[in-house]
Every structure is written in C-alpha cells, then in structure tokens.
C-alpha angles and dihedrals in degrees: 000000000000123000106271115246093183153012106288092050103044084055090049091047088054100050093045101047093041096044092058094047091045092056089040085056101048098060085058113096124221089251080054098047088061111063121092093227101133130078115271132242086248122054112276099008125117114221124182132234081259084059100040087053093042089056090053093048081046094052089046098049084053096049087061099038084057086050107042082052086050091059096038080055085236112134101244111222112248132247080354147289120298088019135086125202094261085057101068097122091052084049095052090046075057089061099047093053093043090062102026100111083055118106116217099262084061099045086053093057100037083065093038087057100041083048085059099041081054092048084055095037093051081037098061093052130077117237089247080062101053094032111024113060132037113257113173098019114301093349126100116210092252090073097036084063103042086045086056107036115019089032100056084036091068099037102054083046092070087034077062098053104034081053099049087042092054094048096045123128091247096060095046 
C-alpha cells in the first residue's frame, strides 16, 4: 500500500494493516507469546511476539501523548521524554518493560483499544489538519501517524510470519 497523502487513506491504511496483523496474532498461543524467538528491536537481540505487541501499544500511546500535549499548546517531547531519536531501541526495551506483567489477551485488547483511540483521534480531525500544515518539523500529523500505526503494523506483520514459518514443523 501506498504511502497515505490524506485522511481516507490514512484511515484505510490503519484498518488494513491492523486487521491482517490482528488475525496473524490471534492464531499465536500464550506459551507462544513468550519466546524470544524473534529478532529484537535492537541489533542482536531476540523479542517475543509480548514484546512485539507491547512496542506497538507503546508507539500508539506516543502518538497520542504527542497529540494530547499538541492541543494543550505544550511541545511534546519527541520521541519522549528521557529518549533522543538515536535511542529507539532503548526506547522499545521501555515498551517491553511497560507491558511485561501483561498476558497476551491483554496485550490484544490494550492494542485493540490504542488502534481505536487513533481511529477517533485521525477521525476528529479534517484532512487540512492531518495533511496541510506541518505539525512535529517538516512532518504533518498524517505521517506521524502513519509512521507510528500502518507502518509497524506491517512490519510486525512480516516479523509474525517469517517467525511462524521459521518455527513450522517442516523447517525443524
């Protein structure tokens, strides 16, 4: 999919992207959930699919932090406070330990619940708003959503199935 240039597809871009990762995470057990099989958000480290969800919940929250700080007219602190740009790994081991003593049916619906507050948060805006003016630098809040919600969906997406194809029955 495209990069999304306004509101319709931003919000398109969401759903999709979070309804295929949604049904690729619900065939995946709590054992499951639990080893750190998969590569880590910082170089030669192992996460698990807990902490792959937990950075998305973490992303999300962030995205309307930014946002709830926007509307107050107070300068958010990105990516947030206590972490630069060049810290993002630091920042996803943050994540995992913010949502560690959740098990993964919490997890599920913690992200269910941040995609929805998103929807709402992308659908209470006008499309001028997400996409014609600059919000964080050079970025309008369209793609700092998008960076933040359709993107990671996706990735973590192919982060799922390279994972379950690695651990089929046919490749051990």
């Amino acid at each position: 999919m495209a990069i999304p240039q306004n509101k319709a597809q931003l919000l398109e871009a969401i759903v999709s992207e979070y309804s295929k990762l949604k049904s690729e995470l619900e065939t995946v057990t709590e054992i499951q959930s639990t080893r750190k099989e998969m590569e880590g958000h910082v170089q030669g480290t192992r996460m698990s699919v807990r902490n792959l969800v937990s950075y998305l919940i973490g992303w999300g929250e962030l995205v309307l932090k930014w946002n709830d700080k926007h509307k107050q007219n107070e300068m958010a602190d990105l990516p947030d406070t206590g972490f630069k740009w060049n810290e993002l790994g630091k920042l996803a081991q943050k994540f995992y330990k913010d949502y560690e003593t959740y098990d993964l049916s919490r997890l599920h619906k913690k992200l269910d619940e941040v995609v929805e507050e998103i929807i709402n948060l992308i659908n209470s805006n006008t499309n001028k708003q997400l996409y014609g003016e600059h919000w964080y630098k050079q970025w309008t809040l369209g793609r700092l959503i998008q960076l933040n919600t359709s993107s990671p969906y996706k990735n973590a997406l192919q982060r799922v199935r390279k994972w379950k194809k690695e651990r089929s029955p046919e490749n051990n």
